[in-house]
Backbone atoms as SQL, in Angstrom:
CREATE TABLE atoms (id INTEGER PRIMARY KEY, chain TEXT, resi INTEGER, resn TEXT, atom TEXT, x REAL, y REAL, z REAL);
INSERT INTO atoms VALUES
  (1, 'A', 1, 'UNK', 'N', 0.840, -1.160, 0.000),
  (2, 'A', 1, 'UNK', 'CA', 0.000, 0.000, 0.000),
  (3, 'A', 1, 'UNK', 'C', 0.894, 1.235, 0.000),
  (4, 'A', 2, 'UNK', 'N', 0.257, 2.123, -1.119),
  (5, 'A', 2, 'UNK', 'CA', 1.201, 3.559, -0.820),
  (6, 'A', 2, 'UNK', 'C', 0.580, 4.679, -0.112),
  (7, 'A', 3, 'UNK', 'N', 1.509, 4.904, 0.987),
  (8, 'A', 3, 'UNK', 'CA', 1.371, 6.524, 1.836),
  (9, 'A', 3, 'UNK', 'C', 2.106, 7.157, 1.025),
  (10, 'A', 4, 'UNK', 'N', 1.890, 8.814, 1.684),
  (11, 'A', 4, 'UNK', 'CA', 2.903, 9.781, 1.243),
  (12, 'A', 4, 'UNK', 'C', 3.459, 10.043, 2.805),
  (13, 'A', 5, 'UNK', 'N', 4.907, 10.659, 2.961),
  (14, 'A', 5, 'UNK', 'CA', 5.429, 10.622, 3.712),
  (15, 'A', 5, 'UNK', 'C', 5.922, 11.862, 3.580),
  (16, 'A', 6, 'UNK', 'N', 5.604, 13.318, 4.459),
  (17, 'A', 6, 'UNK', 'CA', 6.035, 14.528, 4.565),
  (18, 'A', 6, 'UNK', 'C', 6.987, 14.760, 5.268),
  (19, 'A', 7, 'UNK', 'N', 7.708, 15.679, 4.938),
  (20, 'A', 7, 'UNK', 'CA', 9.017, 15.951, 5.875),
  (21, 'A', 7, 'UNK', 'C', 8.943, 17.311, 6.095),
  (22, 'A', 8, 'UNK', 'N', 9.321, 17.828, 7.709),
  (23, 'A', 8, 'UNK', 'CA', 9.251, 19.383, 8.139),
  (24, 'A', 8, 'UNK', 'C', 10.493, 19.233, 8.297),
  (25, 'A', 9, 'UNK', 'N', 11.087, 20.596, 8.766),
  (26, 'A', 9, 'UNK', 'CA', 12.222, 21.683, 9.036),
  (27, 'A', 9, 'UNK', 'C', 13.721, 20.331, 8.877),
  (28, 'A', 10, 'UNK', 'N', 14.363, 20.273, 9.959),
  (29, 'A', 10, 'UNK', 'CA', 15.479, 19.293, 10.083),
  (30, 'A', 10, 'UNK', 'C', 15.317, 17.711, 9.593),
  (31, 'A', 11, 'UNK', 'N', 14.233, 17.285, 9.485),
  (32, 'A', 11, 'UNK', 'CA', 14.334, 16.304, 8.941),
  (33, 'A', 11, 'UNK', 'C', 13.777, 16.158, 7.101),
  (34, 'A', 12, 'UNK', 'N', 13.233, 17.536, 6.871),
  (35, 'A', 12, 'UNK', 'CA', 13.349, 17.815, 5.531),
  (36, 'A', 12, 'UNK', 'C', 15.083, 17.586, 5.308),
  (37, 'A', 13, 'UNK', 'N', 15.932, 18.654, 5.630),
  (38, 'A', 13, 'UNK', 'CA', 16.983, 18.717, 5.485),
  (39, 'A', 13, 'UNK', 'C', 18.185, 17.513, 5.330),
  (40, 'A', 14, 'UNK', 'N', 17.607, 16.976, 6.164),
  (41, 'A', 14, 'UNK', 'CA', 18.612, 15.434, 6.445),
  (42, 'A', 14, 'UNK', 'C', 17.849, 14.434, 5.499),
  (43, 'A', 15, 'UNK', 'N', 16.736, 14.224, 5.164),
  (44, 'A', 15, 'UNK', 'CA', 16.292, 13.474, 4.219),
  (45, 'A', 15, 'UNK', 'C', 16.504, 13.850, 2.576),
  (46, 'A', 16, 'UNK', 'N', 16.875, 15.268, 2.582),
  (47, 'A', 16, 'UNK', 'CA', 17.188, 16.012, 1.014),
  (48, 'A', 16, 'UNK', 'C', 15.704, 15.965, 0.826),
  (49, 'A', 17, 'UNK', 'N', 14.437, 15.832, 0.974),
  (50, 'A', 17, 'UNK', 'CA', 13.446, 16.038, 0.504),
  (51, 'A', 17, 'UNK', 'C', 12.315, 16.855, 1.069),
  (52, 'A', 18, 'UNK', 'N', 11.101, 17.177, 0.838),
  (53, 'A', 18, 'UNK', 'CA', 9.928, 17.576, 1.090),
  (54, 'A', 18, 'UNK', 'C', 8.815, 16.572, 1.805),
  (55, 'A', 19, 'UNK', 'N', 8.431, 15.547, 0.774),
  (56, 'A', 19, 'UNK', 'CA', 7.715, 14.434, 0.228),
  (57, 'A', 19, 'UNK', 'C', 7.806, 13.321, -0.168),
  (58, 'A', 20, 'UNK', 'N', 7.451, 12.249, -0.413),
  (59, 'A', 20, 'UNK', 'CA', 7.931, 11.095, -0.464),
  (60, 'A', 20, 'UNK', 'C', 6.667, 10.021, -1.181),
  (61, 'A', 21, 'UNK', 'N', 6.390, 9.068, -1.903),
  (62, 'A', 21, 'UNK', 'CA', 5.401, 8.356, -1.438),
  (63, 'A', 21, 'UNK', 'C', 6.452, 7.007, -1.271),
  (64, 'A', 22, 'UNK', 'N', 5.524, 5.785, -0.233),
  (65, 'A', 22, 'UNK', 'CA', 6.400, 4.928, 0.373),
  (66, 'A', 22, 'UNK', 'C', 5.236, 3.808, 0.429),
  (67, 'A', 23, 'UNK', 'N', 5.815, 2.858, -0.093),
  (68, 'A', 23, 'UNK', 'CA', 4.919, 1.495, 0.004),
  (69, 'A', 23, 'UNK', 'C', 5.046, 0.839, 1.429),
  (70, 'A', 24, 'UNK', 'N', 3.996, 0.270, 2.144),
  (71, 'A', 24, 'UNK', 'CA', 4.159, 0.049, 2.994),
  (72, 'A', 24, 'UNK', 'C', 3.464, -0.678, 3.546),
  (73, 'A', 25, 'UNK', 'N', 3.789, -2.173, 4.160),
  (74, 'A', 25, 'UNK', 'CA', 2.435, -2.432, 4.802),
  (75, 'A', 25, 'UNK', 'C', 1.213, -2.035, 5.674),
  (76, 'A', 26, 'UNK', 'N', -0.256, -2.528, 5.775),
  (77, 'A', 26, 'UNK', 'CA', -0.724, -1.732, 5.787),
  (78, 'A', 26, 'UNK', 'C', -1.211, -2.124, 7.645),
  (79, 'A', 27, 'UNK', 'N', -0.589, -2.602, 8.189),
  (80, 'A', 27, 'UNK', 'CA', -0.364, -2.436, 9.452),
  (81, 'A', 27, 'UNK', 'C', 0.993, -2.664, 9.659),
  (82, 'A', 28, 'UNK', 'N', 1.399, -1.629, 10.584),
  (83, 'A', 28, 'UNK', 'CA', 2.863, -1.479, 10.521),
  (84, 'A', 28, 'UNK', 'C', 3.391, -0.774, 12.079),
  (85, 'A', 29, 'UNK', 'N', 3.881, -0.784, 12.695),
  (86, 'A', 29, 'UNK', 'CA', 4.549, -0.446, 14.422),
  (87, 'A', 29, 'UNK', 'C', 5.261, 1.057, 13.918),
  (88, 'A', 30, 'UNK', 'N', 4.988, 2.636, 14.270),
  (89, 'A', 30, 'UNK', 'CA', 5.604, 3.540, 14.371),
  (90, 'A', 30, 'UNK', 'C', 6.838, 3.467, 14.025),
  (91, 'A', 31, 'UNK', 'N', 7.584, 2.182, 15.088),
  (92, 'A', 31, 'UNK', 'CA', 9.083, 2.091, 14.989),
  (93, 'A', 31, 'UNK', 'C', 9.580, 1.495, 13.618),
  (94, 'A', 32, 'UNK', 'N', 8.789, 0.488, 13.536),
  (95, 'A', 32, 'UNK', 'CA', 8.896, -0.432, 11.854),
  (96, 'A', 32, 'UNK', 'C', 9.293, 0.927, 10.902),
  (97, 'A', 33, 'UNK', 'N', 8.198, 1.257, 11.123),
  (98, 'A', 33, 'UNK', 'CA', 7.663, 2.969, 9.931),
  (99, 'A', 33, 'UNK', 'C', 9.104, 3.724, 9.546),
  (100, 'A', 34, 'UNK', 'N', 9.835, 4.237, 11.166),
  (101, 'A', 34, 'UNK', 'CA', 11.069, 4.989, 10.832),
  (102, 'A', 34, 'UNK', 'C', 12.483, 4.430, 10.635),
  (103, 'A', 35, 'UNK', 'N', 12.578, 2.560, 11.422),
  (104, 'A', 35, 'UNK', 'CA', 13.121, 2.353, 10.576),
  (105, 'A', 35, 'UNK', 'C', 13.414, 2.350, 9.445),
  (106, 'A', 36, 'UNK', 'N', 11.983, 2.040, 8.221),
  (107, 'A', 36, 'UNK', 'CA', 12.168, 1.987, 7.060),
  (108, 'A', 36, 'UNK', 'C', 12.768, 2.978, 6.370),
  (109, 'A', 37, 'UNK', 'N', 12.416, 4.194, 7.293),
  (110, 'A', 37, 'UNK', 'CA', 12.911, 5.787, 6.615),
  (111, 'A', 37, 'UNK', 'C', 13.871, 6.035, 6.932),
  (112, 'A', 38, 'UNK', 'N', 14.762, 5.448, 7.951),
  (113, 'A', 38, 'UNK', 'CA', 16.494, 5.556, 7.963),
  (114, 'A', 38, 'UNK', 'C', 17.168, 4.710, 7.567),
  (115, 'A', 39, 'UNK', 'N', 16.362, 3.585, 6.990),
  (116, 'A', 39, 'UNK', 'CA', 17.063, 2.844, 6.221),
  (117, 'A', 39, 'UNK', 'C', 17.139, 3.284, 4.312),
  (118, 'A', 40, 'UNK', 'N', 16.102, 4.202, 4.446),
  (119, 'A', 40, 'UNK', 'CA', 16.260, 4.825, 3.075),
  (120, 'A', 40, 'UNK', 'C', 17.126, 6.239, 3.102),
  (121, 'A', 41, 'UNK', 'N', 16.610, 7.194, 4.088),
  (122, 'A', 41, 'UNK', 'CA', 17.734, 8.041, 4.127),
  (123, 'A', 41, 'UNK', 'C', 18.667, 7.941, 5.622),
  (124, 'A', 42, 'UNK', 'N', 19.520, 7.487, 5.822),
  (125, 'A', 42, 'UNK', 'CA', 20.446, 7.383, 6.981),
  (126, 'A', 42, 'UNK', 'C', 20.634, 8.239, 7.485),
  (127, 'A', 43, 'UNK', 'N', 20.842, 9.502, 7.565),
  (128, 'A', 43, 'UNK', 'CA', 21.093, 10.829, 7.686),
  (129, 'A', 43, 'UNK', 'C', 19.773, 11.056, 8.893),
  (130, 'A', 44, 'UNK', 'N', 18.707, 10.605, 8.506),
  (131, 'A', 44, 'UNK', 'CA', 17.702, 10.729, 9.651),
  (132, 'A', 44, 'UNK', 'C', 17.851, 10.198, 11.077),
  (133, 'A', 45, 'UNK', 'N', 18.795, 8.835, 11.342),
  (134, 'A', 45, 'UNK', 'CA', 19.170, 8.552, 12.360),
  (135, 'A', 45, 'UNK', 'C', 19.367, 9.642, 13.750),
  (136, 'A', 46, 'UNK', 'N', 19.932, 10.738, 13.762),
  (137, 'A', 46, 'UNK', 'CA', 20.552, 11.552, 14.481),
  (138, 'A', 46, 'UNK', 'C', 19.297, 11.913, 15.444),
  (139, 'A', 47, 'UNK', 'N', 17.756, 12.236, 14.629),
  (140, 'A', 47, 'UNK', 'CA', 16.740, 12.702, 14.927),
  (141, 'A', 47, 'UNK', 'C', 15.985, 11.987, 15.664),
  (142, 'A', 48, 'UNK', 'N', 16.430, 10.479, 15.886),
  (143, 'A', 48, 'UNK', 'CA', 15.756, 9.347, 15.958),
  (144, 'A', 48, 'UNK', 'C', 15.217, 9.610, 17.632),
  (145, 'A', 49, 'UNK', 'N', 15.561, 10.393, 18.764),
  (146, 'A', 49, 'UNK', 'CA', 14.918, 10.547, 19.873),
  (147, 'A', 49, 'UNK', 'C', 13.841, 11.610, 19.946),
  (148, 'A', 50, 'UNK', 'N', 13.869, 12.158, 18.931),
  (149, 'A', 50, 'UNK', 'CA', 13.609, 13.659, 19.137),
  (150, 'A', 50, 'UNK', 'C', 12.262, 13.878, 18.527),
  (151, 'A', 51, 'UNK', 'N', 11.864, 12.811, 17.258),
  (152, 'A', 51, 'UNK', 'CA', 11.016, 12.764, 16.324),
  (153, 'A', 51, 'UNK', 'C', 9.662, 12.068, 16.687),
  (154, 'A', 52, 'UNK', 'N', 8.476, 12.834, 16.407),
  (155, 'A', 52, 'UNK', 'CA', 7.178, 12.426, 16.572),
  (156, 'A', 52, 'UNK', 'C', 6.637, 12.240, 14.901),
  (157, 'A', 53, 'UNK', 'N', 5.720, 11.266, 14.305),
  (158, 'A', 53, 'UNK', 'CA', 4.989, 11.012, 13.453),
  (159, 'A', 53, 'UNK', 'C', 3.194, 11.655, 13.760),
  (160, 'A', 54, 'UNK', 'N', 3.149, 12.069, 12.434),
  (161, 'A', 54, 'UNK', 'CA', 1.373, 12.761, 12.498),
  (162, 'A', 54, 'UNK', 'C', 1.125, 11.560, 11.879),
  (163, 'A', 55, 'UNK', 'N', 0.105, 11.132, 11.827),
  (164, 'A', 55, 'UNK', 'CA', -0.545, 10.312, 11.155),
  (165, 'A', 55, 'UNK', 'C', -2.052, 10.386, 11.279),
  (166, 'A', 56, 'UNK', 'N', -2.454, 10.971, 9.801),
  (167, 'A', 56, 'UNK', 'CA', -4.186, 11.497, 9.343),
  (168, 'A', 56, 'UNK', 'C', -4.032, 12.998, 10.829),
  (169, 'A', 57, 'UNK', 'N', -3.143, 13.307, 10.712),
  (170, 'A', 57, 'UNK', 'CA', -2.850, 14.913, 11.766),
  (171, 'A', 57, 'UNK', 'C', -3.044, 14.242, 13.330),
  (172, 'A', 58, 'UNK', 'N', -2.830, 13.137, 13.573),
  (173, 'A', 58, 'UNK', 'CA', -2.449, 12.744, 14.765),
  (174, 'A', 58, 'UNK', 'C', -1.275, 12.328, 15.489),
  (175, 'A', 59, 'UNK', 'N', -0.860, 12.741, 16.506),
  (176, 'A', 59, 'UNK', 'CA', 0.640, 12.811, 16.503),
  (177, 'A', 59, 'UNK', 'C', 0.899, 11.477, 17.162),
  (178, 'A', 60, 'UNK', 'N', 2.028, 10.286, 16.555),
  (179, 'A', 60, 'UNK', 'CA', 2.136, 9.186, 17.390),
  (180, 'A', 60, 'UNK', 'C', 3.883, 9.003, 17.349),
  (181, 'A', 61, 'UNK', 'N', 4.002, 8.826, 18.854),
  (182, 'A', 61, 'UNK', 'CA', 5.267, 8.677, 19.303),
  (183, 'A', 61, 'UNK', 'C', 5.651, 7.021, 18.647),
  (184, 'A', 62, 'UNK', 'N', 7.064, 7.192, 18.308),
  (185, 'A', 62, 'UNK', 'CA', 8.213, 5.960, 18.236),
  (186, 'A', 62, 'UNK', 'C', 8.212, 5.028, 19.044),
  (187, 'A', 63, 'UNK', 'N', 7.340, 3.503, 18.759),
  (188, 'A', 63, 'UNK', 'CA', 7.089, 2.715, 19.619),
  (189, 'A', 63, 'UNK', 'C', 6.303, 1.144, 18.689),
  (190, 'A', 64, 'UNK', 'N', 5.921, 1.010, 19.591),
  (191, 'A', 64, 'UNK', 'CA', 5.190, -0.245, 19.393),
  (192, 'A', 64, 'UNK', 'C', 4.288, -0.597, 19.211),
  (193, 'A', 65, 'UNK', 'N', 3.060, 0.916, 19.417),
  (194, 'A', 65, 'UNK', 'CA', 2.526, 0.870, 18.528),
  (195, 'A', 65, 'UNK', 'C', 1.642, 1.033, 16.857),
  (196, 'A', 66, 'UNK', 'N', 0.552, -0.142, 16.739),
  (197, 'A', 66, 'UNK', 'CA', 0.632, -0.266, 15.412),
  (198, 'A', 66, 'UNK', 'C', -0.240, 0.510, 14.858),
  (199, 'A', 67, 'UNK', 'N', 0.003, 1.302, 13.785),
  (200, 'A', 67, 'UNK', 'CA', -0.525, 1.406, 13.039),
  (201, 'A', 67, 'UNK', 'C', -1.595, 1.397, 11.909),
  (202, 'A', 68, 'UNK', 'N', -2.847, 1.354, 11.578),
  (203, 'A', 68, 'UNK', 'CA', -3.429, 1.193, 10.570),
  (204, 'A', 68, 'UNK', 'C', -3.521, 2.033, 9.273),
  (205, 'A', 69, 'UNK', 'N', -2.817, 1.643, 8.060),
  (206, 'A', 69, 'UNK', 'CA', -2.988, 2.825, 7.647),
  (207, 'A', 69, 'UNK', 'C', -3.846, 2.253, 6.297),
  (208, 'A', 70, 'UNK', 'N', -4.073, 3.647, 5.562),
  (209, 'A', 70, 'UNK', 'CA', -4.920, 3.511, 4.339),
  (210, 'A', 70, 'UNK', 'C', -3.995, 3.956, 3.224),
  (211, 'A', 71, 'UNK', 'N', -4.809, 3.201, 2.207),
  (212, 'A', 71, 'UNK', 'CA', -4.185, 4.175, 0.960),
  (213, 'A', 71, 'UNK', 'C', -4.239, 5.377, 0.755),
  (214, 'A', 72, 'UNK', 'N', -3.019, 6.054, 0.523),
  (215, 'A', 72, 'UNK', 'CA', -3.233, 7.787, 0.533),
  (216, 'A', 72, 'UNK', 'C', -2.753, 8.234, 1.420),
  (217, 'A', 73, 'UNK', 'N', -2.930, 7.705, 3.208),
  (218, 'A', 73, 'UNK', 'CA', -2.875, 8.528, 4.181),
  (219, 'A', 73, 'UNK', 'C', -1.510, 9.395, 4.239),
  (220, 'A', 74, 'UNK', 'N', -1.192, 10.257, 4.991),
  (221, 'A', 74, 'UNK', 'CA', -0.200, 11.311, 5.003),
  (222, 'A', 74, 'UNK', 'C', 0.369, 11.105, 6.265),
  (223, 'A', 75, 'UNK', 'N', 1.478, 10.723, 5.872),
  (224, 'A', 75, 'UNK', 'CA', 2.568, 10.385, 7.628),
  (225, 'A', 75, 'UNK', 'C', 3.245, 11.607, 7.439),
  (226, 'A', 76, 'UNK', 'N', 3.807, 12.532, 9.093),
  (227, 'A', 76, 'UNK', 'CA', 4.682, 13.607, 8.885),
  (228, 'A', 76, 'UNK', 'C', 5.416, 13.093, 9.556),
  (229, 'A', 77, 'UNK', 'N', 6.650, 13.487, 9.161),
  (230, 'A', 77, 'UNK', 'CA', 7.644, 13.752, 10.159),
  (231, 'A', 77, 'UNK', 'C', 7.896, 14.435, 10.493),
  (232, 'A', 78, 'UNK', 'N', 8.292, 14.542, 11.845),
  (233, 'A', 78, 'UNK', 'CA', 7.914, 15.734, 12.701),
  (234, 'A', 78, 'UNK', 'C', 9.258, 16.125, 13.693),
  (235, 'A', 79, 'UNK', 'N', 10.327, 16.670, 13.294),
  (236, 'A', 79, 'UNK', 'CA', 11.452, 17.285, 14.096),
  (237, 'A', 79, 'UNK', 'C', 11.067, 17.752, 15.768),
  (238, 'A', 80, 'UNK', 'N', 11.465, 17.897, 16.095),
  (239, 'A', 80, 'UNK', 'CA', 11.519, 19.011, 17.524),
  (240, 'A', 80, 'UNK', 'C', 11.547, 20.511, 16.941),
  (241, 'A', 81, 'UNK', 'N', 10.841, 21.158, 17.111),
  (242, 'A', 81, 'UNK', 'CA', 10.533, 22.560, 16.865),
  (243, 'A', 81, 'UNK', 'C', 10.601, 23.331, 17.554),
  (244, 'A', 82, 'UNK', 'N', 11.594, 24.656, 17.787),
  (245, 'A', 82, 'UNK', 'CA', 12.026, 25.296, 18.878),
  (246, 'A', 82, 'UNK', 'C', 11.121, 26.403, 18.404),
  (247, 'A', 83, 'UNK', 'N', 10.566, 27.944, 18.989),
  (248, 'A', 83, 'UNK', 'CA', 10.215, 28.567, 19.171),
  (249, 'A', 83, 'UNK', 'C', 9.709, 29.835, 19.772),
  (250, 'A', 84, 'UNK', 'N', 9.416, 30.948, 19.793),
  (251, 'A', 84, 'UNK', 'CA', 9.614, 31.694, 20.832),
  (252, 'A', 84, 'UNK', 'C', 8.291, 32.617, 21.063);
């Protein structure tokens, strides 16, 4: 099944991209999820404590659990965002 897979601020940067679409099974563990995405861009590793996933604009922490996703749905990745 294909998602699209968005990228914000620092992990745009470290991934070289924006956007993505990513085949994927269609139940899948958060953690499964970003492995797959540092195994495609490595460079994302660094982020790997710091990073929350939206999924359908819901935010789910790096873990265990799973996932349901649909065709289409929109995963973000989501840096740590400083602010003032």
């Amino acid at each position: 099944m294909r998602v699209s897979v968005l990228y914000f601020a620092r992990s745009a940067e470290l991934a070289g991209l924006r956007c993505e679409t990513l085949s994927v099974p269609r139940q899948i563990t958060a953690l499964q999820l970003w492995e797959e995405k540092v195994r495609l861009h490595p460079r994302l590793a660094v982020i790997r404590d710091q990073v929350v996933f939206a999924v359908r604009q819901e935010y789910v922490l790096l873990g265990d659990q799973v996932l349901v996703l649909q065709p289409g749905d929109e995963v973000a990745i989501i840096p740590p965002i400083s602010g003032g």
